[in-house]
C-alpha positions as CSV (number, residue, x, y, z in Angstrom):
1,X,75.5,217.9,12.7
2,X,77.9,216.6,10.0
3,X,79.3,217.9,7.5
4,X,78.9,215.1,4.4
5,X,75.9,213.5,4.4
6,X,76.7,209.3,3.9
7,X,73.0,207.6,4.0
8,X,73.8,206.4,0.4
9,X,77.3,205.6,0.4
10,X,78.4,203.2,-1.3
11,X,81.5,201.1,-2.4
12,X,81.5,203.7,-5.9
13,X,80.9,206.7,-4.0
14,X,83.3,209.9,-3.5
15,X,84.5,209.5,-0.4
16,X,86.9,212.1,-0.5
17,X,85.0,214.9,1.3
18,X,84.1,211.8,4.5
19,X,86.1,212.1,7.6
20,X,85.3,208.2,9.2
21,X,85.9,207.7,12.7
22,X,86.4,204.0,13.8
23,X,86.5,203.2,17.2
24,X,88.7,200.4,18.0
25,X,91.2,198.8,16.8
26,X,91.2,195.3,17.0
27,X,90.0,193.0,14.2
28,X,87.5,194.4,12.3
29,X,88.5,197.7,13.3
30,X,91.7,198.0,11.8
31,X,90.3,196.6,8.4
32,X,87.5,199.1,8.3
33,X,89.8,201.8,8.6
34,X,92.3,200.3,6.6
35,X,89.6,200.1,3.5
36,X,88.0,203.2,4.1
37,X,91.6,205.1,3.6
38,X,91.5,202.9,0.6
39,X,88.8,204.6,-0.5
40,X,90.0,207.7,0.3
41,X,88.5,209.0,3.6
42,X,89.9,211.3,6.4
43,X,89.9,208.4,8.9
44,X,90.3,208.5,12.9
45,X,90.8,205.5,14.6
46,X,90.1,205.8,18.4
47,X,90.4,203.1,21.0
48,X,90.2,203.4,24.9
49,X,93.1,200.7,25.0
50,X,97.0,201.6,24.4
51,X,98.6,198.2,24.8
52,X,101.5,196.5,22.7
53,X,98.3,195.0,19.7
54,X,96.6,198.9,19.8
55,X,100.2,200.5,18.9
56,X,101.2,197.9,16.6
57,X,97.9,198.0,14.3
58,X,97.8,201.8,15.1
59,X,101.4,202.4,13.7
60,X,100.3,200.6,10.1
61,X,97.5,202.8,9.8
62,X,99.3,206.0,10.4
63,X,101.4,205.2,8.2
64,X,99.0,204.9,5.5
65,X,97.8,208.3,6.3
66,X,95.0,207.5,9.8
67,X,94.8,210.3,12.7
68,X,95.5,207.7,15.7
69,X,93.9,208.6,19.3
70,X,95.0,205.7,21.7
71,X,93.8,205.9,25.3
72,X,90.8,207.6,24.6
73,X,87.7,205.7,23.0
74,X,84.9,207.9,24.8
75,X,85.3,211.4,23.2
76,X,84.1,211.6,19.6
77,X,86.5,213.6,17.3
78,X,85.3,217.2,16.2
79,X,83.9,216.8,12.5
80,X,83.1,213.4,12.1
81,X,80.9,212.6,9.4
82,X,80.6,208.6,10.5
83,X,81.1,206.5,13.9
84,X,81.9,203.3,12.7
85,X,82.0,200.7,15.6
86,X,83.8,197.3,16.3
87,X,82.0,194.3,17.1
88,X,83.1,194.4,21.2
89,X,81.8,198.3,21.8
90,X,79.0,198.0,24.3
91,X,75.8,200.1,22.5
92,X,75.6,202.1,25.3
93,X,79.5,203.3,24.9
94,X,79.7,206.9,25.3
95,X,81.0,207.6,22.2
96,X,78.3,206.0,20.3
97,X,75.7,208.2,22.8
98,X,78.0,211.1,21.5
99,X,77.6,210.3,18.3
100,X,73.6,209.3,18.2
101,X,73.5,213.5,19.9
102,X,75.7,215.1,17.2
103,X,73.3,213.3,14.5
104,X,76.3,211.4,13.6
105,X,75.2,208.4,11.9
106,X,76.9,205.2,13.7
107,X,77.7,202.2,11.2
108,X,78.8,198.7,13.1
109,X,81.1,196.6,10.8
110,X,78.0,195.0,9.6
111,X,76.3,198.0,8.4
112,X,79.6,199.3,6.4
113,X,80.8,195.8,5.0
114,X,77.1,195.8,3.5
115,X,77.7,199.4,1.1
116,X,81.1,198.3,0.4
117,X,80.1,195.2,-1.9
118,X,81.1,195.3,-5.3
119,X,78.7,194.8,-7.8
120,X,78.7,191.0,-8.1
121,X,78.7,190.8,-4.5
122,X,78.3,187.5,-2.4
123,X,74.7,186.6,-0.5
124,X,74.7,186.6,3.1
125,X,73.6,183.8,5.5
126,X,73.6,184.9,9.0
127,X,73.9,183.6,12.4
128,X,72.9,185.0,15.9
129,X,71.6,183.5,19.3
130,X,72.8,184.0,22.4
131,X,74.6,180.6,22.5
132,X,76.0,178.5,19.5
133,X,76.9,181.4,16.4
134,X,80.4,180.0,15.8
135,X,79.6,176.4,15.9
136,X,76.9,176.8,13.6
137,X,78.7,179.7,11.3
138,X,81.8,177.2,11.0
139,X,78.9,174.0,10.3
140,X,77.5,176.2,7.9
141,X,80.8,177.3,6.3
142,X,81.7,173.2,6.3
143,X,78.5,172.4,4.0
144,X,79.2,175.3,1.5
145,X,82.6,173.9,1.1
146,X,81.5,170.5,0.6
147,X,79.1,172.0,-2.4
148,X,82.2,173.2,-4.6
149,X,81.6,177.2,-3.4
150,X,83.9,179.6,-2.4
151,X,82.8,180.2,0.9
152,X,84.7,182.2,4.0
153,X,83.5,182.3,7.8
154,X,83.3,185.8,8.8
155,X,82.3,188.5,10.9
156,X,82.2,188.1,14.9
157,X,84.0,184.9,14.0
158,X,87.6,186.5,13.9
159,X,87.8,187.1,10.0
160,X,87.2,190.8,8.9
161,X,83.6,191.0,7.4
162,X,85.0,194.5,5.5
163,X,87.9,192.6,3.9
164,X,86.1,189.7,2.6
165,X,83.4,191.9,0.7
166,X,86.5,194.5,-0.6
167,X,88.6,191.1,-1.5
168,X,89.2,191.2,-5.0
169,X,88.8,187.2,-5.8
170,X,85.5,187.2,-4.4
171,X,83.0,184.3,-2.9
172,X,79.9,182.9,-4.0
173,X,78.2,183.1,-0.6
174,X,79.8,184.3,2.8
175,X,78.8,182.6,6.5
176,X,78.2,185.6,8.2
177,X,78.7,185.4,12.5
178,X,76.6,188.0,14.1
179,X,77.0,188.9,17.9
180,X,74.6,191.2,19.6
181,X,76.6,194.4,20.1
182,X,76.4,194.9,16.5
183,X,73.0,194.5,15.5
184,X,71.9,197.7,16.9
185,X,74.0,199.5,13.5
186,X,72.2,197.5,11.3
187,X,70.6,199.9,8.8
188,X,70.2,198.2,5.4
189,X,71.8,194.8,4.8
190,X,69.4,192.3,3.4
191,X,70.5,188.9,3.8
192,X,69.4,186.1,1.7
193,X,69.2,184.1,4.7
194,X,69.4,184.4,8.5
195,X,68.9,182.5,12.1
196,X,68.7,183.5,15.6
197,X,69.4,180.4,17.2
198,X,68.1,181.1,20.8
199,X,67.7,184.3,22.7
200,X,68.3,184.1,26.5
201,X,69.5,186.8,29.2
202,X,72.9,187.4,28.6
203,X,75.2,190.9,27.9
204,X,72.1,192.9,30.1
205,X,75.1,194.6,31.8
206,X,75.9,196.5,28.1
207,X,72.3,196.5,26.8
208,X,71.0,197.7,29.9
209,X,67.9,195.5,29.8
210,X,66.8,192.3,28.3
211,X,64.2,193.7,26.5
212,X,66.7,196.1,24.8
213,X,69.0,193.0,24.4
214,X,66.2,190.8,22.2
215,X,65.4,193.9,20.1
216,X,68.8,193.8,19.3
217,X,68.7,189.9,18.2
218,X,65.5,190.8,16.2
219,X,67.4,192.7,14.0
220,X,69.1,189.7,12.0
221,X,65.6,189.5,10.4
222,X,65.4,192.5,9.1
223,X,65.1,192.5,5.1
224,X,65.6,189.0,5.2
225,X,65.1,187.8,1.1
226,X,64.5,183.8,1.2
227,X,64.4,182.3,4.8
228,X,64.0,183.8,8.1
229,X,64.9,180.4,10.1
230,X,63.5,180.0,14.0
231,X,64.1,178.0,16.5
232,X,60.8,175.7,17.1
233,X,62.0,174.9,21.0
234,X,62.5,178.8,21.5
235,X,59.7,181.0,20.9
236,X,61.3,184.1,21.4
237,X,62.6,183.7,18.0
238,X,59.5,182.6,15.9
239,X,58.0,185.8,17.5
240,X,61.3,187.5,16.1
241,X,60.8,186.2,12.7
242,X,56.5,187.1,12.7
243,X,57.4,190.1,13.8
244,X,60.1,191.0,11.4
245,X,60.2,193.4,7.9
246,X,61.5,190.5,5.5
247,X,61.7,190.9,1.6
248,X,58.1,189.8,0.2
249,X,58.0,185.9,-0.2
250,X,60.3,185.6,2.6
251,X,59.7,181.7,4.2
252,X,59.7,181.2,8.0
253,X,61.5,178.3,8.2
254,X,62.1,176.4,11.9
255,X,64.1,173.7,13.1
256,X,63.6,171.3,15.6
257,X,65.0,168.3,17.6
258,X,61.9,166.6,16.9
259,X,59.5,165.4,13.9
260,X,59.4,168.0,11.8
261,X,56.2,169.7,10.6
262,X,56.0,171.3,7.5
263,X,57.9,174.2,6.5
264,X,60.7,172.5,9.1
265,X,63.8,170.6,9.6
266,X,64.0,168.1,11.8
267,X,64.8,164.8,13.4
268,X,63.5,161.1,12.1
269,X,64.5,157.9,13.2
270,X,68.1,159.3,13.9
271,X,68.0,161.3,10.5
272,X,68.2,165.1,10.0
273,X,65.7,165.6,7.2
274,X,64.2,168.5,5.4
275,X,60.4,169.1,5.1
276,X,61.3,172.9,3.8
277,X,63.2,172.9,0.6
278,X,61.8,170.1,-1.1
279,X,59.1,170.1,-3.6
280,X,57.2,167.2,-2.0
281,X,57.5,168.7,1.8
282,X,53.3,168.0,2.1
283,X,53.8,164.5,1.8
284,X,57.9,163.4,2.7
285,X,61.0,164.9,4.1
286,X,64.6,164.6,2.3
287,X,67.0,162.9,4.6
288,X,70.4,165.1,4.9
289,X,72.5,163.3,7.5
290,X,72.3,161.1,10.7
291,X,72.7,162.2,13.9
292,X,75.8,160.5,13.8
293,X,77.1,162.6,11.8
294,X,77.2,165.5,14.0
295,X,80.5,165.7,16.5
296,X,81.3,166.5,18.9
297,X,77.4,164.8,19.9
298,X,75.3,166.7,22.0
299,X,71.3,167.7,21.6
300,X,72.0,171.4,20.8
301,X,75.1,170.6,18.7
302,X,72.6,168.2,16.6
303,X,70.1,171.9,16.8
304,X,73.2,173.7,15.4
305,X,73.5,171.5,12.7
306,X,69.7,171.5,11.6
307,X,70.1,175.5,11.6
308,X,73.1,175.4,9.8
309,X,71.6,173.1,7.2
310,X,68.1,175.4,6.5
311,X,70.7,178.1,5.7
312,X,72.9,175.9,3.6
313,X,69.4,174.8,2.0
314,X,68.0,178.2,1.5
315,X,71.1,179.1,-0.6
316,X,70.3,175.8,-2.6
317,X,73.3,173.4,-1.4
318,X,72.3,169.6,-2.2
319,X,71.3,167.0,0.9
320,X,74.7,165.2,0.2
321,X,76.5,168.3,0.5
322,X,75.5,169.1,4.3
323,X,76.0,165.8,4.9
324,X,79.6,166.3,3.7
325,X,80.1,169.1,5.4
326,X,79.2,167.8,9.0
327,X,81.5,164.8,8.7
328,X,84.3,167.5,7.5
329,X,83.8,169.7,10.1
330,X,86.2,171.1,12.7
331,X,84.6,172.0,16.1
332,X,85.9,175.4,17.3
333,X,88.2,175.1,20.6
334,X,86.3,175.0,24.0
335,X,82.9,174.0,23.2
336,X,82.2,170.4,24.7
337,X,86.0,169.3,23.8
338,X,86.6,166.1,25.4
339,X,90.2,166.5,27.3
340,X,90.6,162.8,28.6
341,X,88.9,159.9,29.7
342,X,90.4,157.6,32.6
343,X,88.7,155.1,35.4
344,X,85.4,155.9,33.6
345,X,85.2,159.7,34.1
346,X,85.4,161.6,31.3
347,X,87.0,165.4,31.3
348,X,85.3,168.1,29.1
349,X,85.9,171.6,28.2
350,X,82.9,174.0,27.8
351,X,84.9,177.0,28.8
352,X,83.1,178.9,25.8
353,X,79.5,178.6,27.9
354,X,80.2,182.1,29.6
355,X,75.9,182.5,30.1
356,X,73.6,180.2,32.4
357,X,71.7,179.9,29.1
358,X,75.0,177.8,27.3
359,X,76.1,176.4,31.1
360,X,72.4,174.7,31.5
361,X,72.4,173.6,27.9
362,X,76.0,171.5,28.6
363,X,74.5,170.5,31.7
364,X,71.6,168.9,30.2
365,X,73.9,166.8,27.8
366,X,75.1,164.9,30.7
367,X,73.4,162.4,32.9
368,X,76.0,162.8,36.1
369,X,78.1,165.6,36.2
370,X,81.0,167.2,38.2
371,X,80.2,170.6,37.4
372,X,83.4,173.2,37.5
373,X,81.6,176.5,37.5
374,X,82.6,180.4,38.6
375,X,83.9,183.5,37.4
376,X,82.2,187.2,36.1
377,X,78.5,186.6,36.3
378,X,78.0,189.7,34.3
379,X,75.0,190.4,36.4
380,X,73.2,186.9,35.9
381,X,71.9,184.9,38.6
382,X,71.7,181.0,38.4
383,X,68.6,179.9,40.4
384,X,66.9,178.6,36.9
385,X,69.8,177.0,35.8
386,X,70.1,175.1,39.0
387,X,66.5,174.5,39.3
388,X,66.6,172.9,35.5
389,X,70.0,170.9,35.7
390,X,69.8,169.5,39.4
391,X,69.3,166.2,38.6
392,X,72.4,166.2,36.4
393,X,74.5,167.6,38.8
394,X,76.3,165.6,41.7
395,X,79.1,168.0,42.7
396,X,80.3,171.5,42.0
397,X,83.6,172.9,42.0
398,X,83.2,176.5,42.1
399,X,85.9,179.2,41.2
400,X,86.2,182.8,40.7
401,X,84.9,186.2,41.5
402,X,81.4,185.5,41.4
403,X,81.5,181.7,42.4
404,X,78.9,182.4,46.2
405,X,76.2,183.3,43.8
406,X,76.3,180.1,42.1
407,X,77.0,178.3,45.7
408,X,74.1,180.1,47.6
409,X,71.9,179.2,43.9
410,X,72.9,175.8,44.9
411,X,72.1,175.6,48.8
412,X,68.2,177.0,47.8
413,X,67.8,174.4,45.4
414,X,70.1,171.8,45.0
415,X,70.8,171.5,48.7
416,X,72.4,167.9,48.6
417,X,75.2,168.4,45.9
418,X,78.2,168.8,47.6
419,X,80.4,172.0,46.8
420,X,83.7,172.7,47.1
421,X,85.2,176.6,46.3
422,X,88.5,177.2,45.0
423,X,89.5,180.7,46.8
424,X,92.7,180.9,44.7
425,X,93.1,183.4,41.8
426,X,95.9,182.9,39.9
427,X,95.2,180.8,36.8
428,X,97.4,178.1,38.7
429,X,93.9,177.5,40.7
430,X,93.0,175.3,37.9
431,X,95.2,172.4,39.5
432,X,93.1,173.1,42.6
433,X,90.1,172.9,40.9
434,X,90.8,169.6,39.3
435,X,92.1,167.8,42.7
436,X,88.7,168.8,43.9
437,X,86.7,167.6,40.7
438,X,88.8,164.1,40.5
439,X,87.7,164.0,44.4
440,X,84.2,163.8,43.7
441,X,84.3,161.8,40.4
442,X,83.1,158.6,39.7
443,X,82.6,155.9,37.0
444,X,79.6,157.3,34.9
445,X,80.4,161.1,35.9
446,X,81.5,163.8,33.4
447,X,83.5,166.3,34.8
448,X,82.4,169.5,32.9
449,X,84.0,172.8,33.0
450,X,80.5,174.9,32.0
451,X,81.7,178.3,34.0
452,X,78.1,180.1,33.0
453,X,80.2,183.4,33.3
454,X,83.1,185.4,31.3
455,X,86.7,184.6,32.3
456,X,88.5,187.9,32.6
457,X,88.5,188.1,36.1
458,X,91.1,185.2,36.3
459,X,91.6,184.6,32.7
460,X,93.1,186.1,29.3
461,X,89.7,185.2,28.0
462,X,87.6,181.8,27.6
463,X,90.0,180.2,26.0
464,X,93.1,180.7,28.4
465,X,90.1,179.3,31.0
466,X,89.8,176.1,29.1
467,X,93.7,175.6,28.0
468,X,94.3,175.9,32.2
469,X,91.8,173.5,32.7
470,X,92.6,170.9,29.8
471,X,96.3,171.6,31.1
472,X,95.7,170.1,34.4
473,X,93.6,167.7,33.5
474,X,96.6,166.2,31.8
475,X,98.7,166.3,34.4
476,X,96.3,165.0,37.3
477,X,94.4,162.2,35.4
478,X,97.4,161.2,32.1
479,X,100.0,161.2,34.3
């Protein structure tokens, strides 16, 4: 058992007497322990990796006065009070099971950014779904901007959660990026608004089970204060949201890419509109933007703006403010990113749709596609996808470890699209792969690099993927 008990700490408390342990070091890791020593706990920071980033980060917190165990993320330190975990720890780590045994309470950055607020602190709008939290999170943070606010995109989004709430300027409202692995360490945040965008098999191998995996993405509803937002296509999530323990007078609140009922946002005539936040919703909607005003276009870009927009609402931002915001914003890197057009092909970059859920949504934007596809699978298989997207799909390039599972997917159902495999496996393949792609493309196609699986067995990460891909693009088609 520990030692200090820590169920109500706080940013005011003594922490003193509190030995923290953080495991990992990355991002958010690094500024929970940095903060916590700020406050004055015993901190041990822990991380299985001991590469050049671990050592550097590691050396700055020992020199503050952090016990530093590199190489070694599975055993939990004797006397720890606290587990706190970074946003990439799978839930079923074994430190974390050492932990839950010891009766160590485990804290995700989430869950430790929430008691560290100061007094005035910001409201939280957050963002989960299986496919689409950045885009929306960065929409989102786009329309609060436009309002005048002081506004920051944080959380699984790359910006520290911890250091925002401990910054000493402060915001009026923080776009808060959720991804599954921390939701399970979610103990008493209460956001004033939140979405799960979609829920769809995907990170089973670290959950263990889908079931396990959508209890996790429940969680963002959990003592929700104005709006628990859903998904009107997906009815996972509405069954999330009636299902969840919100604040009392807590508003469902779903969006749609069709008319809008009431209690909704919607499309009209090429209009987003709101039927939610509006006095008059029985009778009219309030227009917010066009379509048009959504880039790069795609259906579920134009569902990530409508989510983004019933958070932006719930906090009270004005119609011509999300408009704003959307023709402000910057797409994040790798999600539909046009790379070239030439002889009436165009090249696009979906490297971030690592699931079957994201591949088959990118898919579905297109009406003739070249589809580059392959990697880690991650334990998915891509019969469904298939099944849905045949129609869209004239050829596939396939790459990677797992690239037979998508190829026999497409023999059982897709038996006529053509399919070449890229056996190489140095991230010089790409060139391969885009000799074979400009092979089969035509006037009218889109050749779209939707991998529906993780990168690492080839690739840094998703983004290497898609730089190697853009990157010879260039040089086959602009050259």
């Amino acid at each position: 058992m520990t030692s200090v008990d820590v169920s109500g700490h706080a940013r005011g408390s003594d922490w003193s007497a509190v030995h923290a342990v953080v495991a990992g070091v990355g991002v958010a890791g690094f500024a929970a322990a940095d903060q916590l020593l700020h406050l004055g706990a015993r901190v041990t920071v822990i991380d299985a990796a001991d590469g050049e980033r671990q050592r550097e980060r590691a050396g700055i917190l020992e020199v503050v006065g952090a016990a530093i165990r590199l190489g070694d993320g599975d055993t939990l330190p004797a006397g720890a009070d606290v587990l706190v975990v970074s946003p990439g720890l799978p839930p079923r780590a074994p430190v974390i099971r050492a932990a839950r045994a010891a009766g160590v309470p485990v804290w995700g950055e989430l869950e430790l950014a929430w008691r560290l607020r100061g007094p005035d602190a910001a409201p939280w709008l957050v963002v989960t779904g299986t496919n689409g939290k950045t885009t929306t999170t960065l929409m989102l943070e786009s329309m609060l901007r436009a309002a005048g606010l002081r506004t920051a995109a944080v959380g699984n989004i790359g910006v520290s959660l911890v250091d925002a709430v401990m910054d000493p300027t402060g915001f009026d409202v923080l776009a808060v990026e959720v991804g599954a692995p921390q939701l399970p360490f979610l103990e008493t945040a209460s956001p004033l608004a939140s979405v799960c965008l979609n829920v769809a098999p995907d990170h089973v191998d670290l959950f263990g089970s889908y079931d396990d995996y959508r209890a996790a993405k429940a969680r963002i509803y959990a003592r929700t204060q104005v709006a628990a937002v859903y998904n009107a296509a997906d009815a996972e999530t509405l069954r999330m949201v009636e299902e969840a323990d919100v604040v009392e007078g807590c508003r469902a609140i779903g969006f749609t890419l069709g008319v809008p009922g009431l209690s909704m946002l919607g499309v009209v005539d090429d209009l987003l509109v709101d039927r939610a936040f509006v006095e008059t919703r029985r009778e009219s909607a309030q227009e917010l933007a066009s379509v048009h005003d959504v880039h790069p276009f795609a259906p579920h870009n134009v569902a990530n703006a409508l989510a983004a927009a019933a958070l932006a609402r719930a906090y009270g931002v004005a119609p011509a403010a999300v408009r704003a915001g959307l023709r402000a914003f910057e797409p994040a890197g790798h999600r539909i990113a046009g790379v070239a057009e030439a002889d009436g092909v165009r090249w696009v970059d979906d490297s971030k749709a690592t699931n079957c859920h994201a591949a088959e949504t990118s898919l579905l934007a297109y009406d003739s596609v070249v589809w580059v596809a392959g990697g880690m699978a991650k334990g998915q298989e891509f019969d469904d996808l298939v099944q849905r997207a045949r129609d869209h799909i004239r050829a596939a390039v396939l790459l990677g470890v797992d690239r037979e599972r998508i190829r026999a997917a497409l023999a059982r159902h897709a038996p006529d699209v053509p399919v070449v495999e890229v056996s190489r496996t140095d991230t010089g393949a790409m060139d391969d792969v885009v000799d074979a792609a400009a092979g089969f493309a035509r006037p009218g196609d889109t050749v779209l690099l939707a991998p529906g699986c993780a990168s690492w067995d080839m690739f840094r990460d998703y983004a290497q993927r898609g730089d190697a891909f853009a990157d010879a693009v260039r040089r086959r088609v602009l050259t």
